[in-house]
C-alpha atoms as a printed R data frame, in Angstrom:
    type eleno elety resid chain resno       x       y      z
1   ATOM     1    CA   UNK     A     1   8.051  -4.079 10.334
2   ATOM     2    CA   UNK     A     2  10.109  -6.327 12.105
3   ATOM     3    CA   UNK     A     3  12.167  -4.782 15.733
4   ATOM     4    CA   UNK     A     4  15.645  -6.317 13.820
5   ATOM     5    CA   UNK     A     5  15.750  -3.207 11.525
6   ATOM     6    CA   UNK     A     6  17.576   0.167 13.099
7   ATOM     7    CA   UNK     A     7  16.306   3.506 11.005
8   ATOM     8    CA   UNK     A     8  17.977   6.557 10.764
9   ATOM     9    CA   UNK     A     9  16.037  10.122 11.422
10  ATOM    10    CA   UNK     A    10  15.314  10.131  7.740
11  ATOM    11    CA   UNK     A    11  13.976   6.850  7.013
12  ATOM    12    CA   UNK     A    12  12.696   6.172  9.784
13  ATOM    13    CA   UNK     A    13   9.169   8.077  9.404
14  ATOM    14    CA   UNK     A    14   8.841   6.039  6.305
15  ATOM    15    CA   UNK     A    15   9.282   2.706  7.621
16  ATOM    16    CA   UNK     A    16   6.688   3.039 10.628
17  ATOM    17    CA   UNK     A    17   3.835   4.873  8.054
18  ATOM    18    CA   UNK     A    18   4.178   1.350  6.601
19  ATOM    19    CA   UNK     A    19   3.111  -0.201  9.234
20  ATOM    20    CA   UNK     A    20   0.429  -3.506  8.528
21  ATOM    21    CA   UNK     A    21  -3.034  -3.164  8.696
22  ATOM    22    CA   UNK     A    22  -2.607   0.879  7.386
23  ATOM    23    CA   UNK     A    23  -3.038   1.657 10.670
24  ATOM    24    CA   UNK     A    24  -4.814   5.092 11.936
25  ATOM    25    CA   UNK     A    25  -1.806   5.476 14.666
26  ATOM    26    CA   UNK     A    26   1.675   3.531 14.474
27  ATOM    27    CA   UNK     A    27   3.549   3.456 17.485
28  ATOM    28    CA   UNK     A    28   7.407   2.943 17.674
29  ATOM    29    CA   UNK     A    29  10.939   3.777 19.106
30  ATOM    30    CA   UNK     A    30  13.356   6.779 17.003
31  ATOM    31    CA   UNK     A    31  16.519   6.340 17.591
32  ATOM    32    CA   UNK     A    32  16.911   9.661 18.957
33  ATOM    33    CA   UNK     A    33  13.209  10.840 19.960
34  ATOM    34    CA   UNK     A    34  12.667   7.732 22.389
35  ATOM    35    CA   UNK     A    35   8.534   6.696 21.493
36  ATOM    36    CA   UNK     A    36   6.960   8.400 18.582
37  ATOM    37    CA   UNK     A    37   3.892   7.979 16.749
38  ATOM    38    CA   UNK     A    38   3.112   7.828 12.814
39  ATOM    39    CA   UNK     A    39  -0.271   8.743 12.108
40  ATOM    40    CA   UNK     A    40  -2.128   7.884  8.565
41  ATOM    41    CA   UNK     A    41  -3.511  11.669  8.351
42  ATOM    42    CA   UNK     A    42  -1.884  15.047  8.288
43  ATOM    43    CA   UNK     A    43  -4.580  17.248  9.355
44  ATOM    44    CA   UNK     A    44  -3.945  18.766 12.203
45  ATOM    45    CA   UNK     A    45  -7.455  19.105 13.857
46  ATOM    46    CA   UNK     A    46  -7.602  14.935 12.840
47  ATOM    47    CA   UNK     A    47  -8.471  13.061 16.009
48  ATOM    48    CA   UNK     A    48  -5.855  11.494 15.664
49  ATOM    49    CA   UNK     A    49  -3.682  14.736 15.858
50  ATOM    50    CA   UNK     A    50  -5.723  15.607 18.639
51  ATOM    51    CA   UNK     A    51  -5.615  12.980 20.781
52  ATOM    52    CA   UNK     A    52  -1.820  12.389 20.522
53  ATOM    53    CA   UNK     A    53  -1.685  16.429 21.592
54  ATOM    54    CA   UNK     A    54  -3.610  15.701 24.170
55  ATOM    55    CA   UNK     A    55  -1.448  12.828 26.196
56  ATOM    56    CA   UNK     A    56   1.192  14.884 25.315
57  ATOM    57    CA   UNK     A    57   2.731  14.060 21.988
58  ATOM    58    CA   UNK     A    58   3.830  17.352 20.393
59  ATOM    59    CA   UNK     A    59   4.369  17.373 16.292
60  ATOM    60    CA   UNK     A    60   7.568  17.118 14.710
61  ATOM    61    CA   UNK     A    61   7.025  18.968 10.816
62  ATOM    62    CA   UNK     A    62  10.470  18.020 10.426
63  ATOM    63    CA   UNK     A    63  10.050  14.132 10.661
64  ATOM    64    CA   UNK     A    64   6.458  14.216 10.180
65  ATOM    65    CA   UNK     A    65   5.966  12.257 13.696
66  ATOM    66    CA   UNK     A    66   4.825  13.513 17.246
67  ATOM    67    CA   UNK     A    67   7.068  12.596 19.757
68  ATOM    68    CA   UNK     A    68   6.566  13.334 23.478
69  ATOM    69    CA   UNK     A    69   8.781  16.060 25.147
70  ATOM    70    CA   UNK     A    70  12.800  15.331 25.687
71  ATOM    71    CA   UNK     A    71  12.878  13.752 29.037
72  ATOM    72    CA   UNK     A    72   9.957  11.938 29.299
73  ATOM    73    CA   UNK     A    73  10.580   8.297 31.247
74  ATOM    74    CA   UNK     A    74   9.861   5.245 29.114
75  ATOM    75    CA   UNK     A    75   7.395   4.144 32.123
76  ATOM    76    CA   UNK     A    76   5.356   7.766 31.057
77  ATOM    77    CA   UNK     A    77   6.079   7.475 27.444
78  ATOM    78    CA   UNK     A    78   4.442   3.693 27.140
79  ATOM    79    CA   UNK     A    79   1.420   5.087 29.547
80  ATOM    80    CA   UNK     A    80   0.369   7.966 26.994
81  ATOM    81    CA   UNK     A    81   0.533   5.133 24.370
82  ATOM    82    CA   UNK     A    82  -1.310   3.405 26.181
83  ATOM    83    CA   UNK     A    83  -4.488   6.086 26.833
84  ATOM    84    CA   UNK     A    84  -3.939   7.013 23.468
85  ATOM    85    CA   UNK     A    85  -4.144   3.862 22.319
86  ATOM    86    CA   UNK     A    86  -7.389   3.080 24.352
87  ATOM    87    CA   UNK     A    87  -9.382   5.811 23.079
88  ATOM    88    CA   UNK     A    88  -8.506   5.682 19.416
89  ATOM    89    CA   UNK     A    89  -9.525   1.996 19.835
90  ATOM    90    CA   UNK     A    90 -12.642   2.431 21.326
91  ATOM    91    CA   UNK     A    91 -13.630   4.739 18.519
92  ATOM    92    CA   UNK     A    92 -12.975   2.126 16.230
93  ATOM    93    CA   UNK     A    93  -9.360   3.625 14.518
94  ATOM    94    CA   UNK     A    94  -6.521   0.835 14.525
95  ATOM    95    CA   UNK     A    95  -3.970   1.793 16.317
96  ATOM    96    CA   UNK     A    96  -0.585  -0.341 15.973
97  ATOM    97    CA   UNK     A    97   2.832  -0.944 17.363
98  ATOM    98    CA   UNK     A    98   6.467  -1.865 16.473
99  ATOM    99    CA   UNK     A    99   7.303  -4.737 18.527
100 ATOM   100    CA   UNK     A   100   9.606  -3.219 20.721
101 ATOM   101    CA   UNK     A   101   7.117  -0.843 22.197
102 ATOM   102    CA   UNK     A   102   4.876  -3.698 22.614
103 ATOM   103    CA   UNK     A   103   7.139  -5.942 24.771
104 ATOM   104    CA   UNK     A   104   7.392  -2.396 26.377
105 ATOM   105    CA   UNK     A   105   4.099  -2.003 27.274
106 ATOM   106    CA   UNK     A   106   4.052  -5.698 28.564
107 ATOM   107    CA   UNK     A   107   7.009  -5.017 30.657
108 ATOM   108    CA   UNK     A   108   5.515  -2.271 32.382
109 ATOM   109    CA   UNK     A   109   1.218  -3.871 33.194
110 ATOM   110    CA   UNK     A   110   3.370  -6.698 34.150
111 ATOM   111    CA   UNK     A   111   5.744  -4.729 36.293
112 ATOM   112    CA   UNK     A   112   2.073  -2.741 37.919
113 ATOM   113    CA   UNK     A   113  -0.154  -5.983 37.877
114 ATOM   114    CA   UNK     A   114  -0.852  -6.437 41.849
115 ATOM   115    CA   UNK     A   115  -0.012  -9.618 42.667
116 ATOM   116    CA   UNK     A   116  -3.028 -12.427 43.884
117 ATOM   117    CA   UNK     A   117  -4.078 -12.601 47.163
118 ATOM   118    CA   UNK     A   118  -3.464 -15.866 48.655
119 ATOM   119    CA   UNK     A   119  -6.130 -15.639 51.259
120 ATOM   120    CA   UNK     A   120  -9.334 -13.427 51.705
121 ATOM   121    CA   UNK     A   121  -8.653 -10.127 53.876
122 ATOM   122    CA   UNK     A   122 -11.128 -10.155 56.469
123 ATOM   123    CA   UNK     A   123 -13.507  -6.629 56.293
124 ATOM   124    CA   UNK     A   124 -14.080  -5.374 59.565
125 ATOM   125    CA   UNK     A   125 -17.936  -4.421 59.514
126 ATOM   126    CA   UNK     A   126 -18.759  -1.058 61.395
127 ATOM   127    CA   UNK     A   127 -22.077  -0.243 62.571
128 ATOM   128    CA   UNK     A   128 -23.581   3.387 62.609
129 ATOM   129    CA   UNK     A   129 -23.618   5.393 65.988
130 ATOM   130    CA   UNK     A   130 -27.032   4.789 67.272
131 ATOM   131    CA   UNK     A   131 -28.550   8.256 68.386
132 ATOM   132    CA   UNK     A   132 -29.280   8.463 72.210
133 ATOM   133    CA   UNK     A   133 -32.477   9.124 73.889
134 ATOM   134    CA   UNK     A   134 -30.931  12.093 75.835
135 ATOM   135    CA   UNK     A   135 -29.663  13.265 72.158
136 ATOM   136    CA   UNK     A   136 -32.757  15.488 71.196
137 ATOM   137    CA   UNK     A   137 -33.685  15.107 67.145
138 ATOM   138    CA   UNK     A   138 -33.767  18.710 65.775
139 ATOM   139    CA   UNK     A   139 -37.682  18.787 63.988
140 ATOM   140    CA   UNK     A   140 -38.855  20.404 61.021
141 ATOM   141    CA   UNK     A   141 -39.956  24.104 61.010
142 ATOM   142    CA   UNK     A   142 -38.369  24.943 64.301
């Protein structure tokens, strides 16, 4: 799927469940929605299902797609990708998407990457309070 090709409401669910690979989890822009997510299964207790629920994604019967609540930033929207993305990965699913959200996502850890130090920052080193010999140590038992 190529980011050249604008889908309508209708078509659209169609185009990203053919994403390459047959991934687990496709990942894209609706025209309307803002970023959605396809997913290969339509059991609802599916981890996928799940996990998308879980970050947030709520399903749409209606376009058979979960799509995050109206009104969620695209900073917020690319971050639950993101974790949802990371966990599904790490439990070996393939999770893929359009091109668009991935220059996204690269927008935004480039955006939040801290920039280099130049130069060490010096660490101040503090020492513990030594206790005083007019300080009496409580003992044991009394």
């Amino acid at each position: 799927m190529t980011d050249q090709h604008t889908y309508d409401a209708v078509t659209w669910p169609t185009a990203l469940a053919q994403a390459p690979d047959l991934a687990d989890v496709a990942f894209g822009q609706h025209p309307d929605l803002g970023l959605v997510a396809a997913t290969a299964s339509d059991d609802p207790d599916a981890i996928t299902a799940v996990t998308l629920a879980h970050f947030g994604f709520q399903y749409r019967p209606d376009l058979q797609i979960h799509a995050l609540p109206p009104g969620t930033l695209g900073p917020d929207a690319i971050s639950a990708a993101a974790r949802v993305t990371r966990l599904l990965s790490g439990l070996g699913l393939i999770v893929t998407a359009t091109p668009e959200v991935e220059q996204s996502a690269r927008s935004l850890a480039h955006q939040a990457a801290p920039a280099p130090l130049r130069r060490p920052v010096p660490v101040a080193h503090a020492t513990a309070p030594r206790a005083s010999a007019a300080t009496p140590r409580p003992r044991p038992g009394r």
